[in-house]
N, C-alpha and C positions, 0 to 999 in steps of 0.2 A: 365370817371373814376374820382375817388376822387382830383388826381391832375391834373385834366382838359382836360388829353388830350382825344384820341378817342382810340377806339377798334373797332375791326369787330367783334369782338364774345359775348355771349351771358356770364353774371355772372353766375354762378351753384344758388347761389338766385333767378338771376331771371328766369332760367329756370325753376327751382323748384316750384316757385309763378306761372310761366304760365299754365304748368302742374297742378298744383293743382286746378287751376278755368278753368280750360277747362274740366276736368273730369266732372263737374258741371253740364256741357250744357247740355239741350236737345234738340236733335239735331231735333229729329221728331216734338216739337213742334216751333222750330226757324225757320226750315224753309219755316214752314207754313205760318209766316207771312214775310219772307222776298220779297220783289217784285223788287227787280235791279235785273239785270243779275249776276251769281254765275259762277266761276273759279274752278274747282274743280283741285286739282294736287295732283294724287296718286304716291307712289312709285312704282316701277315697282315688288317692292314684293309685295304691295297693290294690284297691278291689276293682278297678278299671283294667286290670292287666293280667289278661289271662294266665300265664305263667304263675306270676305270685299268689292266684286265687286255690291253682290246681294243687300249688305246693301248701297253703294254708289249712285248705281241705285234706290233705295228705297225712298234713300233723295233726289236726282234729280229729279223723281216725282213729288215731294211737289213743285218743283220751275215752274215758267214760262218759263222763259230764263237760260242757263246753254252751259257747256262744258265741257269735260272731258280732259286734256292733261294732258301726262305719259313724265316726263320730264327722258331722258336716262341717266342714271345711276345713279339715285333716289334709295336710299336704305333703308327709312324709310320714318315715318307719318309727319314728320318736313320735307318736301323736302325743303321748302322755309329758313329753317335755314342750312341746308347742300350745296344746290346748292341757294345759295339768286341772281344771277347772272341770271343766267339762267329762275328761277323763277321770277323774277323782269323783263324780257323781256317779258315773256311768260302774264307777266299780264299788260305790255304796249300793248300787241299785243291784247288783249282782250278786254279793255279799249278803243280803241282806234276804235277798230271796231262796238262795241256799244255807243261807243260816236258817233261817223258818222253817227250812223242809228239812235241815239235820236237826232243829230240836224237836219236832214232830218225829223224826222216826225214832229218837232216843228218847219219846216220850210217851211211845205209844205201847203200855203195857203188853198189848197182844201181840208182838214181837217179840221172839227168841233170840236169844244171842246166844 
């Protein structure tokens, strides 16, 4: 905050500035070139609505490595700003599982690069 100290929530600014440049992306062309592993966390009104599932599954597609987890009682497209707990677990657990599997294959001698 202006006099220093902290907040857990977001300014209506800066919500508004994220909103506005995320509108921006696209999405069919990003993820064509993304090449880590992708997190995806719909709200469970996301994954209830055929449309937003067909297009989710669309862009998963475009990736190599991916996962879908429906965090419970996710009620909107910011789950990671309504539940940041939960979702911040949910992407150690993620993280952590493809970390193990890039330092295994950068560790497995009988591998050529």
């Amino acid at each position: 905050m202006e006099d220093g100290s902290f907040t857990y929530c977001y300014l209506n600014r800066v919500r508004t500035e994220y909103i506005q440049k995320y509108w921006d992306v696209k999405f069919e062309q990003y993820y064509k070139k993304v090449q880590c592993p992708i997190l995806f966390l719909p709200s469970e009104e996301e994954c209830g609505n055929e449309k937003i599932r067909s297009c989710l599954h669309t862009f998963a597609s475009l990736l190599d490595t991916y996962e879908i987890e429906r965090l419970e009682s996710s009620v909107h497209a910011y789950v990671w700003m309504q539940l940041p707990i939960a979702s911040g677990e949910a992407a150690n657990r993620f993280i952590s599982k493809y970390d193990v599997l890039e330092k295994d294959i950068f560790n497995d001698s009988s591998t050529a690069y």
